[in-house]
N, C-alpha and C positions, 0 to 999 in steps of 0.2 A: 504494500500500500504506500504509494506516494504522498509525501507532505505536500500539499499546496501553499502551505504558508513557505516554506521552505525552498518550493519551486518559483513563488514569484519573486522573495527575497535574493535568490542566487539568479534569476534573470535579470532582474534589476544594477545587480554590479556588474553585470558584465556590459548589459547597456553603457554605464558610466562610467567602465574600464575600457568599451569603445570610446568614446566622445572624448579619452583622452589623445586621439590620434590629433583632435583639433587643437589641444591643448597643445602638442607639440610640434603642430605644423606650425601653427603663431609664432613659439617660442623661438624656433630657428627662423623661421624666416624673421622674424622683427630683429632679432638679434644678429646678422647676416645684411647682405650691402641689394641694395634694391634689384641690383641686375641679374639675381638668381633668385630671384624671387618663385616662377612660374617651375623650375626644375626642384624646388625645396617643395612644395605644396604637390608637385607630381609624385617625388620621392613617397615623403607619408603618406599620399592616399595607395600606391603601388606597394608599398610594403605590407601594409595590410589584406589587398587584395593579392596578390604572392600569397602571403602567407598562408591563408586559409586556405586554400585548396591543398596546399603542402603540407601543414599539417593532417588535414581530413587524408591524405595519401596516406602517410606512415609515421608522418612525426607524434599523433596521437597516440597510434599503438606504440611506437617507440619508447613511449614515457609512461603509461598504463596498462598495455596487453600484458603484463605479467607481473609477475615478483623476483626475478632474476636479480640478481646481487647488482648486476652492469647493465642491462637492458631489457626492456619490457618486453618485446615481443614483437614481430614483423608479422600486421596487419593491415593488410592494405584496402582504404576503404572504409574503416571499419566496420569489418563484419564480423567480428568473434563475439566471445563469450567475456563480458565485463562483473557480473556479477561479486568476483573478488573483492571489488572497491566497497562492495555495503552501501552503497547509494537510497537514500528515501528521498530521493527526486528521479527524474530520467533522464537516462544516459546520453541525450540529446541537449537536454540544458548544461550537464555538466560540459559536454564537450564545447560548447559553445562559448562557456564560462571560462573553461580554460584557452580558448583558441584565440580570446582577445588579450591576456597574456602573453602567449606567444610574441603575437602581433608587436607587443610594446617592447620586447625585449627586442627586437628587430628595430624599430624607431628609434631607440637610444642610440643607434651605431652613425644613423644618417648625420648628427648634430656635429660631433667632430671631424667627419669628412665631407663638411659642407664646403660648398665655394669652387672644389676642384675634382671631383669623382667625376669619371665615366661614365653616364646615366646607364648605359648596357649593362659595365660589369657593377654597379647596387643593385640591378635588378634580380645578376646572377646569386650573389653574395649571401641577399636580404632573401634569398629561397634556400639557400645553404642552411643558413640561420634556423629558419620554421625544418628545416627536413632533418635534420641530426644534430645538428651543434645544441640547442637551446632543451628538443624534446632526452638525448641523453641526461645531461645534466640536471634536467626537471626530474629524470626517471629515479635517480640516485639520491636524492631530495626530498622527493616529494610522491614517488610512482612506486614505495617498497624496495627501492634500493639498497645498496649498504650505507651510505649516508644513513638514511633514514631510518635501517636495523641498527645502528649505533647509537641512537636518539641525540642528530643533528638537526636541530630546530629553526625553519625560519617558516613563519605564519605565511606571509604574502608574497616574498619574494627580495627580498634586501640583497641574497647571496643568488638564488635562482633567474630574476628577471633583471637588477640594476645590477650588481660586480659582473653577471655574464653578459649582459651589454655594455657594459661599462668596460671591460677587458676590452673588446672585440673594438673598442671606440677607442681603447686608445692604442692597442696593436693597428689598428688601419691609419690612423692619424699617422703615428712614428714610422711605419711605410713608408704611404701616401708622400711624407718631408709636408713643410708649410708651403703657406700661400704665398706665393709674388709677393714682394713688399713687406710680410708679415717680419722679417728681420734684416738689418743691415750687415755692412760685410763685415761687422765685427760683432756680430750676434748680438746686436741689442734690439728687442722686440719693439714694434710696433704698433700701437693703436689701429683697427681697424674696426670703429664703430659702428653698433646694424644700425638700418635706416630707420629703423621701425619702433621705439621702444612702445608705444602704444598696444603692438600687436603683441609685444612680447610680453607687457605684464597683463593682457588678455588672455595670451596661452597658460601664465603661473596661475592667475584665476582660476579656469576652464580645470586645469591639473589639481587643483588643492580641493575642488568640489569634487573631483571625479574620482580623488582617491578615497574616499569614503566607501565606493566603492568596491574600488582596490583592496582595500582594508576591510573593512566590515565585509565587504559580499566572499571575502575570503572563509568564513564562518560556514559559508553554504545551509544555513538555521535561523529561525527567529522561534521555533516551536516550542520552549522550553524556558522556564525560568533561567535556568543553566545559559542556555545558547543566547538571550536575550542580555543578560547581563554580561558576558563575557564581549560580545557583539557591542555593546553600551559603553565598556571599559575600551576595546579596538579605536572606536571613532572618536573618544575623550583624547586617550593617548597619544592620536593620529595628530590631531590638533593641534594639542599643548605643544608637542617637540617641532610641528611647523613656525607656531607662534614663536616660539621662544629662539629658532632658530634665527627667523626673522631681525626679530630685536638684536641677538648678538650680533649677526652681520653686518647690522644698519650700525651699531656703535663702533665695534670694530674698525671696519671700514673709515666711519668719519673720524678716530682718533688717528687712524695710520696714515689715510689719506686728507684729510684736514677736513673733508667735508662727506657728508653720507654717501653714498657709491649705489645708485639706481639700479643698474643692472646686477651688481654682485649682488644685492639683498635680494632681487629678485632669486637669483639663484638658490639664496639663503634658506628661502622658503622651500625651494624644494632638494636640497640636502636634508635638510630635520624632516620631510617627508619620505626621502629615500630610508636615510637612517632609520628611525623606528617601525618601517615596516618589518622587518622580520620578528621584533620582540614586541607588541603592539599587543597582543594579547598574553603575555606572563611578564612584563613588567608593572610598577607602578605607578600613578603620575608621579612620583618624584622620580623613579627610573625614566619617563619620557623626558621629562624635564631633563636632565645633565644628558641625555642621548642628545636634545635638540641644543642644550647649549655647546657640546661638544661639536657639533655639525654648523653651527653657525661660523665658530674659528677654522675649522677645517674645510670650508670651500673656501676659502679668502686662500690661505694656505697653501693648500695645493693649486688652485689655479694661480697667483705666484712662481709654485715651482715648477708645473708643464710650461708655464710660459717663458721664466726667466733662465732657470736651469735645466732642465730637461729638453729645451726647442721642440717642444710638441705644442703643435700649434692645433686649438682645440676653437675654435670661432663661438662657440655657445655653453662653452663650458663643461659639456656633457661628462668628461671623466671625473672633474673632480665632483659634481653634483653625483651622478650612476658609481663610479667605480671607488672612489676615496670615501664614498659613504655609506655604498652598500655594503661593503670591507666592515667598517667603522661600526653598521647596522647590525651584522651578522656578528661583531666579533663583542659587544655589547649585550648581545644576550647572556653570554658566557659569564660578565659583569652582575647585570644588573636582574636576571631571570630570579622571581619572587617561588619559585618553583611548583609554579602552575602551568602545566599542559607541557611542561618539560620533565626529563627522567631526575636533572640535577638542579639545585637552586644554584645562582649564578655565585661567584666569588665572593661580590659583598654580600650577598645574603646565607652565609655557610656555608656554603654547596662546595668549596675548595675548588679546585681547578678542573674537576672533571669535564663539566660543560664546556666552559672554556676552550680545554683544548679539543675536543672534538669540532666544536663549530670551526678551530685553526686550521684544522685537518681538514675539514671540510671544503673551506676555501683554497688552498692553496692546492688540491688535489685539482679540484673543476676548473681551476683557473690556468692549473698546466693544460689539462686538458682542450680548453676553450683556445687558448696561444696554440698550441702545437697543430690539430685542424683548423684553427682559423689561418695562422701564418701560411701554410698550405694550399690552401684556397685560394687566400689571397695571393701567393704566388701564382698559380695555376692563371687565373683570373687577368694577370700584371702580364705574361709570357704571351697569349691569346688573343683576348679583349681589349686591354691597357685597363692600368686601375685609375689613371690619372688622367686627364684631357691636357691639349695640350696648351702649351704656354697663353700663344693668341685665342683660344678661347678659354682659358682664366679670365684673362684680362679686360675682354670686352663682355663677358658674361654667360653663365650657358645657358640661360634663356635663348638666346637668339642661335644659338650655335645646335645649341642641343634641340630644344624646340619649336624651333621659328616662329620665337614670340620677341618681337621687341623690346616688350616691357608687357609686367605685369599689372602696370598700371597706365591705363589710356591718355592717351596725349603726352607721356613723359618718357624719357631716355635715359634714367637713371644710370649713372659712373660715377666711377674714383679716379683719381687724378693723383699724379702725385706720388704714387704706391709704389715704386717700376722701378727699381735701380738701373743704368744705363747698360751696367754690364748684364743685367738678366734678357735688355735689349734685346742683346745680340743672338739670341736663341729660343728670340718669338717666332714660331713654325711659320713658312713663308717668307721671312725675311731673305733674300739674298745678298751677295757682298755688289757693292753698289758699284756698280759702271761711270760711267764719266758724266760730271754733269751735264753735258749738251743732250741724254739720250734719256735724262730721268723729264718728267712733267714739266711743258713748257709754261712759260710765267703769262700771265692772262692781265696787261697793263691797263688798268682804267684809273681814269682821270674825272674826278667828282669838283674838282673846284678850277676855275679858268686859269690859274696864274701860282707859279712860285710865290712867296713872297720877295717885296720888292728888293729887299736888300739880305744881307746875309746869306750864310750858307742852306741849302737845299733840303726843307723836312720832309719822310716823303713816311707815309703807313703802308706797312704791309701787313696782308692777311693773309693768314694759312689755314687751309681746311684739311684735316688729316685723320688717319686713324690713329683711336685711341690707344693703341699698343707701340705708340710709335712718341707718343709725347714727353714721355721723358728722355730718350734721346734726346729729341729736340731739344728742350729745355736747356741741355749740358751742354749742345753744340752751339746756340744763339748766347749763353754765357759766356764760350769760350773766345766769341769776337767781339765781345768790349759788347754784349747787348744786355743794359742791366733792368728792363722794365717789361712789360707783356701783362695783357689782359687773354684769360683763356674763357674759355665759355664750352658750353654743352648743347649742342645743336641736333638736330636732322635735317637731311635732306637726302637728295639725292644727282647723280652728273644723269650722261646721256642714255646711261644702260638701265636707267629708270628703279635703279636696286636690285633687287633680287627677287624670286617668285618665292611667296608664300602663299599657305594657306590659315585662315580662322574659321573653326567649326565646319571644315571643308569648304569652304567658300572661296576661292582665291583673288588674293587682295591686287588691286590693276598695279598700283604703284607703291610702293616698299619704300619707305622713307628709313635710310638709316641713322645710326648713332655714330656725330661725327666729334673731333675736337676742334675748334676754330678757337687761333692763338694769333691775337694782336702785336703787332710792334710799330713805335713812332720813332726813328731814328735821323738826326742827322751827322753827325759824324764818322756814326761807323754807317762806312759804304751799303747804298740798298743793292748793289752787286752783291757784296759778300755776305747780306743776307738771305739773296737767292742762291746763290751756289751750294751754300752750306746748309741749305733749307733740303734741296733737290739732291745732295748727297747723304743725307741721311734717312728722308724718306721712301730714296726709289728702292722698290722692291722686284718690279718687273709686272707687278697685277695690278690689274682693274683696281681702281678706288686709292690708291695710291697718294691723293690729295692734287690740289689748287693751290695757285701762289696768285696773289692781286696786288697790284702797289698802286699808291693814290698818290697827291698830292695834296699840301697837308697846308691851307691859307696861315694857321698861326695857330701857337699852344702858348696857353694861359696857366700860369701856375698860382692855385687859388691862394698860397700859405704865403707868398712872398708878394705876387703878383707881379713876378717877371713872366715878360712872354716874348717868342721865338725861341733861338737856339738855349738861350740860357732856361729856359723853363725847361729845358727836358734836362737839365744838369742835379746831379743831388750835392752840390756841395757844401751848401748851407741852408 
């Protein structure tokens, strides 16, 4: 006889354990630079759909068709016999229950290889994921494993869904290397802020509601005083070690950094929910408590040292919120377990060390585990597919590259600027070594005002229209001839080949306006020869879209601070 209270309770979190996919499609893309935006929101909804039918393949059975020390069982489909599990719901909700789990261990991986993955090989990966990597490790855990015959406890997943995401996110990261720009040639990291913070603390929202689910719907009960109360103690716990997490990061942050830190508190918030998910129901709220103020210091912390010492360039933070706290989560039970629904009370509570080390064992067994076929894959993957796209479309974005979407927001052309060291230049795919300037883009002269001015030397503006994977070059080449001024800007358009063909919603669009950079210059002393030579040797590549050169002539410049004007206004001497 099935429970129905218990069947709509446990359809209920799984619902809200989906709706975190939205939670974390926000959080990356707000966190993330606008021109991946349409490949971030593709990623999470495709990891999801991947994964479901890959689990319902084998990864189910893999983690439940048995009681095997190492693996459940090869079922494909499933079509066995479940009965083992003791279920007083149906074997359809549970699976469904658990499938949106899966899903999410899968989504933690896309956050720190955002910006520069191979849309092919996530898709490969993020199906690797749901078919063995996630359903083993669940099996040993959680499916009557030896994990679990040893009585290693995690309620929701702290060691099971965030440290095995959280591994696999920071094994692809350290691969993967960083992003263009994310470090100079003396390894000192670089700011790359998302465009987005709005979406992203909409994404921490959408996740701290939905892990209620997470958490409570992990009870799979509401039928019982027992189940009810324990369930009531989950979502209390869930809370407190988010709030509290919360608060430590926001203080943290404003003493080290002198002012409160927006996006790490964000983060903060969901560390003290990663954290206490695995002991969420045998600690106490004073156990949640020091779990979330422990996890407040330790996402500051670690993201610190992936970004300063370690050169793991992580764009959303995903290891140290998933892996340094699901660690952190799992290894805290061993601490602070009141020795309820575990075999041991944790250390501070008498229990001595036994819990403890087991939940160690625990981790560092599944985590060799997770490294060793994930590194594999990802090899496999890297040799094949590529795991990384290439330079030029880093840097102009893979929305457009990857999905023939200009931008994921209409009328705009979202770029970074600025990111590019010269030398990485040199190794934007496409780029060729440049021929002679007579044979790169000829200079296109117009004349907008009737006359030089009357006296003095000759001010003349030039415009350049180019691709963005090329402007910092530029930059280094017009500073190297005495040119100290430039206005840049972020444009579309398109020349005579009317852009490129696209499609939207199958529709093909007649004319492709692309995303260009247009960089001003007013010079008169340094030669406008030697700003076109130097312009047309650095951008000529050999292909289509290569850029425009325009020189004007320039009636007078007015310099508002002094209120010299001609040659001397363009002077910064005093």
């Amino acid at each position: 006889m099935f429970s129905s209270v218990n069947t709509c309770w446990t359809l209920v979190g799984a619902f809200l354990v989906y709706f975190m996919q939205a939670g974390f499609a926000l959080c990356e893309a707000g966190f993330t630079r606008a021109k991946n935006t349409g490949n971030i929101l593709m990623k999470n909804m495709m990891d999801f759909c991947i994964g479901t039918p890959c689990y319902w393949l084998i990864g189910f059975g893999l983690m439940f068709g048995g009681t095997g020390a190492l693996i459940g069982g090869f079922d494909p489909f499933i079509q066995g016999d479940y009965s083992h599990l003791g279920l007083d719901i149906p074997l359809w909700v549970y699976i469904v229950f658990q499938t949106v789990f899966c899903a999410t261990a899968a989504t933690i991986v896309s956050g720190s290889m955002a910006e520069r993955t191979n849309f092919k090989a996530y898709c490969v990966y993020s199906a690797a994921i749901s078919l063995v990597v996630y359903p083993i490790c669940g099996h040993w855990m959680w499916g009557g494993g030896w994990l679990q015959s040893m009585g290693f406890h995690d309620f929701a997943g702290s060691a099971a869904v965030h440290n095995v995401g959280g591994v696999i996110a920071l094994l692809g990261a350290w691969m993967l290397g960083p992003r263009i720009g994310k470090y100079d040639k003396n390894g000192k990291p670089h700011a790359i802020p998302g465009h987005n913070l709005t979406a992203g603390a909409l994404g921490v929202f959408i996740l701290w509601f939905c892990w209620f689910g997470f958490n409570g719907g992990s009870s799979l009960s509401l039928s019982t005083d027992a189940s009810m109360t324990m369930t009531g103690l989950v979502c209390f716990n869930t809370n407190l070690a988010a709030a509290v997490a919360t608060c430590v990061t926001m203080i943290f942050t404003w003493v080290r950094y002198g002012k409160p830190d927006v996006s790490m508190t964000l983060n903060g918030s969901l560390a003290g929910l990663v954290a206490i998910t695995a002991g969420c129901d045998t600690v106490s709220p004073f156990g949640a408590f020091f779990i979330g103020f422990v996890a407040g210091f330790l996402v500051v912390l670690s993201v610190e040292f992936f970004d300063n010492i370690a050169k793991v360039d992580d764009p959303v933070g995903a290891v140290s919120v998933h892996f340094a706290n699901g660690v952190w989560g799992t290894i805290a039970v061993g601490l602070f377990s009141t020795g309820a629904n575990t075999e041991h009370a944790g250390l501070f509570y008498g229990g001595g060390v036994t819990q403890l080390g087991t939940q160690l064992l625990g981790l560092i067994t599944v985590d060799a585990y997770v490294v060793i076929v994930m590194f594999i894959i990802f090899k496999i993957i890297d040799k094949t597919i590529g795991l990384r796209v290439p330079a030029e479309v880093e840097i102009d974005g893979l929305d457009i590259h990857e999905h023939g979407l200009i931008s994921a927001y209409a009328d705009f052309a979202p770029m970074s600027l600025g990111m590019v060291s010269p030398e990485v230049q040199e190794t934007v795919e496409g780029a060729v070594p440049a021929k002679s300037a007579d044979e790169a883009v000829p200079v296109v002269e117009t004349t907008t005002v009737t006359a030089a001015p009357a006296s003095g030397p000759r001010i003349s503006k030039v415009v350049i229209l180019l691709r963005q994977s090329r402007f910092d070059a530029l930059k280094e080449a017009l500073s190297s001839i005495g040119v100290t001024g430039l206005t840049v800007t972020q444009v579309l358009g398109c020349g005579v080949q009317k852009g490129q063909s696209e499609f939207y919603r199958g529709v093909p669009m007649d004319v492709t306006l692309l995303p260009k950079v247009k960089v001003e210059v007013v010079v008169s002393r340094v030669p406008v020869r030697s700003v076109i030579d130097v312009t047309k040797r650095v951008l000529y590549t050999g292909h289509i879209g290569d850029g425009k050169i325009f020189v004007y002539n320039v009636e007078n410049v007015v310099k508002v601070r002094t209120g010299e004007e001609g040659v001397a206004a363009l002077q910064d001497t005093h």
